[in-house]
C-alpha positions in Angstrom: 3.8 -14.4 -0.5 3.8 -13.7 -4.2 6.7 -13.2 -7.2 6.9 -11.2 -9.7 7.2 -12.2 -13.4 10.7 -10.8 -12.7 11.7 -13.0 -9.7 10.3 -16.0 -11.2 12.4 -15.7 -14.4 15.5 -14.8 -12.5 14.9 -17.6 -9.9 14.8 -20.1 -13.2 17.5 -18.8 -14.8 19.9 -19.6 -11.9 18.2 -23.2 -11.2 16.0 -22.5 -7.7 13.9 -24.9 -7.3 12.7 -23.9 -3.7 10.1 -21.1 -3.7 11.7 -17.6 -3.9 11.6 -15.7 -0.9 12.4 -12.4 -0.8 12.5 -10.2 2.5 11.0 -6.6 1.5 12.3 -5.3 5.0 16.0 -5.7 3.2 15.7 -4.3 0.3 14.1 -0.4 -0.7 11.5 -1.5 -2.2 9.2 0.6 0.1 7.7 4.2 -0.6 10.4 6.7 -1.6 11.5 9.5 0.5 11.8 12.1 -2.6 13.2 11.8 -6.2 16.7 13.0 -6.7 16.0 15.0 -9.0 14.1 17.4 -6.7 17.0 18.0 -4.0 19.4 21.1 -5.6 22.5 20.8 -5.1 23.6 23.2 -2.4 20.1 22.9 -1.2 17.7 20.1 0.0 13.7 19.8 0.5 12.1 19.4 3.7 9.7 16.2 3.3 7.6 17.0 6.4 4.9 14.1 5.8 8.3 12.1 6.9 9.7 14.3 8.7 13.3 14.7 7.2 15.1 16.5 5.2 17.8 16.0 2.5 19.8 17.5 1.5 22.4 17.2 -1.4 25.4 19.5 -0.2 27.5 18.8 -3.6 26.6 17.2 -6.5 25.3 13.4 -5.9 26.1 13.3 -2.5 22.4 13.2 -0.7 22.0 13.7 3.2 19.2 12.5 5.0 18.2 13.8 8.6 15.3 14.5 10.6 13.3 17.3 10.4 12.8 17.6 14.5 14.8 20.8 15.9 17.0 19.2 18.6 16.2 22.8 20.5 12.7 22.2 21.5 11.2 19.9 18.4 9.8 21.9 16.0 10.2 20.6 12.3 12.4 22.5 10.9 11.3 25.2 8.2 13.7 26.1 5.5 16.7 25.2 3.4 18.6 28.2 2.0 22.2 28.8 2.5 24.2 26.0 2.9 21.6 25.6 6.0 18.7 23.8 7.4 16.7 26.6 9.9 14.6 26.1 12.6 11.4 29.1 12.3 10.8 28.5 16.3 14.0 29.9 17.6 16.4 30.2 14.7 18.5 27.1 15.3 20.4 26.3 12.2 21.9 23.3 10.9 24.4 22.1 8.6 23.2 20.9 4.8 26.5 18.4 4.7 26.5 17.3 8.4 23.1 18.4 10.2 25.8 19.8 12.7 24.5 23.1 14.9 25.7 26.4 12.8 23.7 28.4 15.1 22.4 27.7 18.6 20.0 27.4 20.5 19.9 23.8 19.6 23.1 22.3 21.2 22.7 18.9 19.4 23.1 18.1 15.7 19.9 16.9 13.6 20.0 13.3 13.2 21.2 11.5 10.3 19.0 8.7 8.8 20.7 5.6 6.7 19.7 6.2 3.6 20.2 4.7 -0.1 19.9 5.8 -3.9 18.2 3.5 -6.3 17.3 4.7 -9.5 17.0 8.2 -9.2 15.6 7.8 -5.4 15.9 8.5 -1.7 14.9 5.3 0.4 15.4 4.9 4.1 17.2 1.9 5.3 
């Protein structure tokens, strides 16, 4: 496993003289879902090479869910409204909660643990 220039000098700073190990599975350093900046508030993005969504109901509160209709899984299609909507059937979701506004689906979209780190979505 290798350091960066960063860990090294922090490790030294605070006297580790064991070899830093840091668990990547912990922390969000992998690929980021989307950049904040591109989630409107009121709105969200659908990010089907992940398929999720987020969503950022009110201003910098992000929502992360999946994308797969709860009806009959088909990734959802759009994001107008204040909802997320299904083009198979017209299920529709809501931005804040993922919860069903409009059936058939009968079961909300899943939420995904998410966090924001410098002006990005990561999944937990």
């Amino acid at each position: 496993m290798t350091c960066s220039r960063r860990q090294v000098i922090t490790a030294a700073s605070v006297g580790v003289a064991l070899p830093l190990l840091v668990d990547e599975s912990a922390s969000a350093a992998g690929k980021a879902v989307i950049a904040t900046s591109k989630v409107p508030i009121g709105g969200g993005v659908i990010v089907t090479s992940r398929e999720l969504v987020v969503t950022q109901p009110t201003k910098g509160k992000y929502k992360v869910f999946s994308a797969v209709c709860t009806h009959t899984g088909c990734i959802v299609g759009t994001v107008a409204d204040q909802r997320i909507t299904c083009p198979c059937h017209g299920s529709q979701f809501a931005i804040a909660s993922g919860a069903v506004v409009t059936g058939p689906a009968a079961a909300p979209l899943p939420k995904k643990p998410h966090v924001v780190r410098k002006g990005r979505i990561y999944l937990k």
